[in-house]
C-alpha positions as CSV (number, residue, x, y, z in Angstrom):
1,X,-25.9,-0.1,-14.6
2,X,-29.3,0.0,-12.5
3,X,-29.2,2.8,-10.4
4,X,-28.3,1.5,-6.7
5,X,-31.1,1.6,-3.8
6,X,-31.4,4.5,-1.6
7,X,-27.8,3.9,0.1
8,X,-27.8,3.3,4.2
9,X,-25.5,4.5,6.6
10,X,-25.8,4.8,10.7
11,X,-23.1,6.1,12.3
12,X,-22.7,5.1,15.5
13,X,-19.6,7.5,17.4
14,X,-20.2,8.2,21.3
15,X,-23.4,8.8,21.6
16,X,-24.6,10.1,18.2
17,X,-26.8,7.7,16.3
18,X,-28.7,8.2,12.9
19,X,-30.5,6.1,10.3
20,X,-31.8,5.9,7.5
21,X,-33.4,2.8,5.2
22,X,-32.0,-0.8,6.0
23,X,-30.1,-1.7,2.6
24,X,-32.1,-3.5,-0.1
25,X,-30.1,-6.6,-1.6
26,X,-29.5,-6.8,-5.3
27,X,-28.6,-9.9,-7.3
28,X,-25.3,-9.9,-9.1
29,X,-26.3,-8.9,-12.5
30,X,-27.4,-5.5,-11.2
31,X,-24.2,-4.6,-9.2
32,X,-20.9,-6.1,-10.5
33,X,-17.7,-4.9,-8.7
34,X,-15.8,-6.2,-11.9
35,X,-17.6,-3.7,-14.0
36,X,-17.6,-0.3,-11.0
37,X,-14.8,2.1,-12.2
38,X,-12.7,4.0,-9.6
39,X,-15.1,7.1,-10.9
40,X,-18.1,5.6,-10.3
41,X,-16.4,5.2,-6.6
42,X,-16.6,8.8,-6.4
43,X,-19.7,9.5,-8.9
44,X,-22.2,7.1,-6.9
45,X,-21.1,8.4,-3.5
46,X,-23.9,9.4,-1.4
47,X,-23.4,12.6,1.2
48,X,-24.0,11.1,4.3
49,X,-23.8,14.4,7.1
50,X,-22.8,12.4,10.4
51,X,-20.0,10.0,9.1
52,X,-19.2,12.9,6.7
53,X,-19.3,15.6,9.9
54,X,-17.4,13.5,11.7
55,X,-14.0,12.2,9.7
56,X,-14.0,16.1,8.9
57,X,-14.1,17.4,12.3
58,X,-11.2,14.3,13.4
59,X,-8.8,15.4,10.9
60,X,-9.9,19.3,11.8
61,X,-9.1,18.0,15.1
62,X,-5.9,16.5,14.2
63,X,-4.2,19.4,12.5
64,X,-5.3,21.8,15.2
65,X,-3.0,19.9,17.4
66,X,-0.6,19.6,15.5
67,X,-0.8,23.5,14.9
68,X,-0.9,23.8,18.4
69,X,2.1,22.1,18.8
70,X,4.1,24.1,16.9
71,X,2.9,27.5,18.2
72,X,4.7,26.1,21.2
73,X,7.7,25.2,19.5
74,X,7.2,21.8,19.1
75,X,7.5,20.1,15.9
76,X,5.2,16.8,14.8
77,X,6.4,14.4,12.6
78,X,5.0,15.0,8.9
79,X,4.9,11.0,8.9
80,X,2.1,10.9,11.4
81,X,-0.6,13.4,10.4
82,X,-0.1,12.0,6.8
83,X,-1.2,8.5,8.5
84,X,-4.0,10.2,10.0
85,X,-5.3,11.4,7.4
86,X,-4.9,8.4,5.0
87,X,-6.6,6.5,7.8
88,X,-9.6,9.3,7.3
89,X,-9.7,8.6,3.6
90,X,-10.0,5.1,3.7
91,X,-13.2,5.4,6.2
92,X,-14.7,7.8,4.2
93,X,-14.0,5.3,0.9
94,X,-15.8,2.7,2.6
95,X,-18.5,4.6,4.4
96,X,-19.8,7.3,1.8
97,X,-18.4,6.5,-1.5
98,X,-19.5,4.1,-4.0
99,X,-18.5,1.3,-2.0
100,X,-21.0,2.1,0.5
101,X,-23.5,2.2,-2.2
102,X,-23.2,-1.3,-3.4
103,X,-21.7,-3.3,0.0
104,X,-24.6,-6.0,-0.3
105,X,-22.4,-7.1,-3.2
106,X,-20.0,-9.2,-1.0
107,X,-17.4,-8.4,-3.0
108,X,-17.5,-5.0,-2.7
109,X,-18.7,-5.8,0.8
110,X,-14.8,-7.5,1.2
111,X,-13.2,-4.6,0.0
112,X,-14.7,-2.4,2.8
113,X,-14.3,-4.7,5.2
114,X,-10.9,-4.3,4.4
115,X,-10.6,-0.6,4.5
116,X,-13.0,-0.4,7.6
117,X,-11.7,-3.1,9.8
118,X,-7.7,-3.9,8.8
119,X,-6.3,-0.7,6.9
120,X,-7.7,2.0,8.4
121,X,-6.8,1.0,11.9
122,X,-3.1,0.3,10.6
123,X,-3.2,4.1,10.1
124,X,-5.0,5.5,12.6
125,X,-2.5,3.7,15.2
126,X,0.6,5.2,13.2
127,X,-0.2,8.2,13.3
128,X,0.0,8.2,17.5
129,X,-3.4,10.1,17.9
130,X,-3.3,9.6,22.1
131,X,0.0,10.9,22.2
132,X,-0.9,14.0,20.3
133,X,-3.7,14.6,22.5
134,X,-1.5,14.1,25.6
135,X,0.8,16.3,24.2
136,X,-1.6,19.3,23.0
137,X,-4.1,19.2,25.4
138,X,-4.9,20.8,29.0
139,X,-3.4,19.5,31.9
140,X,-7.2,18.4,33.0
141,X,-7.6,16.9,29.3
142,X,-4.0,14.8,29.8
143,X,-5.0,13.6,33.4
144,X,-8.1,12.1,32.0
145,X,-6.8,10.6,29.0
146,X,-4.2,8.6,31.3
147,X,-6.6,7.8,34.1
148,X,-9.2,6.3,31.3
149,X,-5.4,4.1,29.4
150,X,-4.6,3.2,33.4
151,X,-8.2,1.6,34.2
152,X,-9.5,-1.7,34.0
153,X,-11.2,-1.2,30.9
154,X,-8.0,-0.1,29.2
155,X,-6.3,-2.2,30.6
156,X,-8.4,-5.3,29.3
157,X,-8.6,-4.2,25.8
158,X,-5.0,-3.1,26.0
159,X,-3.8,-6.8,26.7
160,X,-2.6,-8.7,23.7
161,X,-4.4,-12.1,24.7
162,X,-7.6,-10.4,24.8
163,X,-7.4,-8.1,21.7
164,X,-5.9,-10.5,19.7
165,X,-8.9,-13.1,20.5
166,X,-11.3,-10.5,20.1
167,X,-10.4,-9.9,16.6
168,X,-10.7,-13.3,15.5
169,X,-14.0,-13.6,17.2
170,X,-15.3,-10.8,15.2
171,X,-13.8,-12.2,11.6
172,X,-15.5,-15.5,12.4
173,X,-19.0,-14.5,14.3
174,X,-19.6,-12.2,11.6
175,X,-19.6,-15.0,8.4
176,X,-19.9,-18.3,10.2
177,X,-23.8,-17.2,12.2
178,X,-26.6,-15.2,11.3
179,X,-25.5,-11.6,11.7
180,X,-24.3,-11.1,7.9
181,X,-27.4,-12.2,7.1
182,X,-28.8,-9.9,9.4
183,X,-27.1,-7.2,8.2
184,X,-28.7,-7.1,4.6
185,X,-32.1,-6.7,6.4
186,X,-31.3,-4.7,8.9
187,X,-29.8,-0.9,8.7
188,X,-28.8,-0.9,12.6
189,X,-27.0,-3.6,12.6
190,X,-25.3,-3.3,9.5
191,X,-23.8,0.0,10.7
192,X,-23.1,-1.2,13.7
193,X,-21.1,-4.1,12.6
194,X,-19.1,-1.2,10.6
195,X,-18.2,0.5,13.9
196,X,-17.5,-3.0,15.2
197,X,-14.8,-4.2,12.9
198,X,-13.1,-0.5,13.2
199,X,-13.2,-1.0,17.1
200,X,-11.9,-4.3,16.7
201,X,-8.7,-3.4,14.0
202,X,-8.1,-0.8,16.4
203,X,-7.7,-3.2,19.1
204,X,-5.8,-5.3,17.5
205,X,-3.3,-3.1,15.9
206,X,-2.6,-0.6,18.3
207,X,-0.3,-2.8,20.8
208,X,1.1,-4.3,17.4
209,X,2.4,-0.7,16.3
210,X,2.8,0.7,19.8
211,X,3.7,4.6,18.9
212,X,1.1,5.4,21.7
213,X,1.3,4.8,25.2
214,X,-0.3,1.6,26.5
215,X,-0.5,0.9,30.1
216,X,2.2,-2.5,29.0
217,X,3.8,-2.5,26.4
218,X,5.0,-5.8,24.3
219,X,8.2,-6.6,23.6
220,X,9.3,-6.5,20.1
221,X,9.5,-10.4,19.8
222,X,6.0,-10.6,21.4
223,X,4.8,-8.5,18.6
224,X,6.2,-10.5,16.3
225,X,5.0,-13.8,17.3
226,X,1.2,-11.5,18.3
227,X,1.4,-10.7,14.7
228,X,2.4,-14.4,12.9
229,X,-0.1,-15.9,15.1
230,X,-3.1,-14.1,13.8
231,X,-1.9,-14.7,10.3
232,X,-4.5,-18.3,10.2
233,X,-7.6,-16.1,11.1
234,X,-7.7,-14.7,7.1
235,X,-6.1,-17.9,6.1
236,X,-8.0,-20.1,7.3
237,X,-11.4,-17.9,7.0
238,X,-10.3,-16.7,3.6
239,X,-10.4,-20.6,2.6
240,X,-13.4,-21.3,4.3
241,X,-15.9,-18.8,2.3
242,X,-13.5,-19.5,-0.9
243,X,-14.1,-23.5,-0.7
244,X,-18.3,-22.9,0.1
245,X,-20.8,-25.1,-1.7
246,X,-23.6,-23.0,-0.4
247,X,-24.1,-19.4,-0.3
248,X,-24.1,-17.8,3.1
249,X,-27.4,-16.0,2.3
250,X,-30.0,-16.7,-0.3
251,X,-29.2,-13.5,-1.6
252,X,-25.0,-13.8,-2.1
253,X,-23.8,-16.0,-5.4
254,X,-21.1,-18.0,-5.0
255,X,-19.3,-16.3,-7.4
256,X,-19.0,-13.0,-4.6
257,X,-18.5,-15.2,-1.9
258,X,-15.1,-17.0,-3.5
259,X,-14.0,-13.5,-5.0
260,X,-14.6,-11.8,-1.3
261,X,-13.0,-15.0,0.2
262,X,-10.0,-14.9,-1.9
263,X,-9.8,-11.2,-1.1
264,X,-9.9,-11.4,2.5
265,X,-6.8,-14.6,2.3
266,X,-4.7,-12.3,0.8
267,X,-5.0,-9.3,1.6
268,X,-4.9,-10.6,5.7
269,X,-1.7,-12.1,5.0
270,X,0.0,-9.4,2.8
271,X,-1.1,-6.7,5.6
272,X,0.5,-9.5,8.3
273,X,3.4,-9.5,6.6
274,X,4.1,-6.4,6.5
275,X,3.6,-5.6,9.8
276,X,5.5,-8.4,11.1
277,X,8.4,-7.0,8.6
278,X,7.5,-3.3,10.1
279,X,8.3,-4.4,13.8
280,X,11.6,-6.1,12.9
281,X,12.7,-3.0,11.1
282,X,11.8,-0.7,14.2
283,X,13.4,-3.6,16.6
284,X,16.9,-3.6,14.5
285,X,16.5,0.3,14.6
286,X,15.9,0.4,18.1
287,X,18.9,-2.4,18.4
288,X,21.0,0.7,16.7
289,X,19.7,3.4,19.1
290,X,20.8,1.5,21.9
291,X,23.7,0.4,21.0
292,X,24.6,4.8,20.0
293,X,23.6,5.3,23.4
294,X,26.2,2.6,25.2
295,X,28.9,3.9,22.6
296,X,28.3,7.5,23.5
297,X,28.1,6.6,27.4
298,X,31.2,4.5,26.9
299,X,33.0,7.0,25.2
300,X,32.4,9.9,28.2
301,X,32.9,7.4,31.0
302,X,36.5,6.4,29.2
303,X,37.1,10.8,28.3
304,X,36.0,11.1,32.3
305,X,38.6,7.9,33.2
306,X,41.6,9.3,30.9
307,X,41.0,13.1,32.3
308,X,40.7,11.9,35.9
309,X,44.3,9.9,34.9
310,X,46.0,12.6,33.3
311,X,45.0,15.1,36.2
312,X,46.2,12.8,38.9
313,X,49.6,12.1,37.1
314,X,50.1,16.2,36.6
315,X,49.0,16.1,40.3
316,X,51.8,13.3,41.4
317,X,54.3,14.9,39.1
318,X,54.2,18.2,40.7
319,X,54.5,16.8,44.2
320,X,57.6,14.8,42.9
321,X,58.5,18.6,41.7
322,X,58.2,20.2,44.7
């Protein structure tokens, strides 16, 4: 294999930003995702210090709090960090490895899409990262974090209509104009549009899973039906690059563009199945947690009725006695 072109990466989180060459297009015969082994994933990564710095300080972050927690007595579910830090691992897969190294190849391209902008926010959201905060941090810490969930701002990208819209304004603005084009000339943008479709997975998937607070939450139904309906966006954009005559740039065979197509079909609707099959489960469960908690409050209004019985018969039989 042709050794791949100096490999790009800006990182764009708050307000750091860094950059180095804008990546260099190569035609299929010099980068095949069919032939990349899952050691030449690792083998080909390039050490890229900010994205690098900063999945290791988030996880660093992470299990401090959770460490914190228990120091206080307080245990976090194993369940959660271990989402945390999957989420981590699939970034870092798409944004330092050998991935990064060869996303002009729209296949590969597809696959960290994927990892970037549908998986890793899946994760991220699971494993309830505002909660921890609100629940290891200061008291000045916590007041922030609410105020900022409790303003307009979050309250806009916190409403299903406008985060579900969102995300299929990113899936389609990104393929159907110029900015994938773009991309392969131009390093900024092409790192930006990574931050982008994490930002935008985010915003779609955290009032889908809804462990952390929002300022309204849905109903389980409403998450159901949020979910189903966003099912067409990879359908229907999955068909659209699989059923292309023309390539979308001069420099992306048709061959990538069907293979990335196909990708993107099925792994959108695999992943919204799952989580439509993921809220039912926690709305039956939640069903069964209700239902304890009117069977236990039942059961102590009925011990309260039968004791408050028995004592006023013992009551009416001793004045009988007497």
């Amino acid at each position: 294999m042709v050794a791949a072109p100096p490999v790009v990466e800006i990182a764009v989180t708050g307000p750091y930003f860094y950059t180095t060459p804008p990546p260099v297009a190569q035609s299929s015969a010099e980068v095949s995702w069919g032939r990349m082994t899952p050691l030449q994933v690792l083998t080909q990564a390039s050490f890229e210090p900010i994205p690098t710095a900063l999945i290791c300080l988030s996880v660093a972050w992470y299990v401090w709090s959770v460490r914190r927690l228990a120091q206080r007595g307080r245990k976090w579910p194993v369940g959660r960090t271990a989402a945390f830090v999957s989420g981590e691992f699939l970034l870092a897969l798409a944004l330092v490895s050998g991935i990064s190294a060869h996303d002009e190849n729209f296949t590969v391209h597809t696959i960290q899409h994927i990892a970037i902008g549908m998986l890793a926010p899946v994760f991220l959201a699971l494993s309830a990262p505002i909660t921890l905060a609100l629940q290891a941090s200061p008291r000045p810490v916590q007041t922030s974090i609410i105020k900022v969930l409790h303003s307009p701002v979050g309250r806009l990208i916190s409403n299903p209509v406008f985060a579900w819209a969102f995300y299929g304004v990113s899936l389609f603005g990104l393929y159907f104009t110029s900015l994938y084009a773009i991309t392969l000339r131009n390093g900024t943008v092409h790192n930006l549009v990574h931050l982008h479709l994490l930002v935008a997975g985010s915003i779609f998937w955290w009032p889908a899973v809804a462990v952390d607070p929002l300022p309204k939450r849905m109903s389980y139904g409403v998450r159901i039906g949020y979910l189903l309906l966003a099912l067409p966006f990879h359908t229907i954009l999955g068909m659209a690059l699989d059923s292309q005559t023309t390539p979308i740039t001069p420099t992306t065979p048709l061959s990538q563009l069907h293979m990335g197509g196909g990708l993107m079909w099925v792994s959108g609707e695999m992943l919204g199945l799952v989580g439509t099959l993921a809220v039912l489960v926690q709305w039956f469960r939640a069903d069964e947690r209700a239902a304890k908690r009117i069977d236990r409050a039942s059961e102590e209004t009925a011990a309260k009725q039968l004791a408050y019985w028995r004592a006023t018969r013992e009551a009416a039989a001793k004045a009988v006695s007497n």
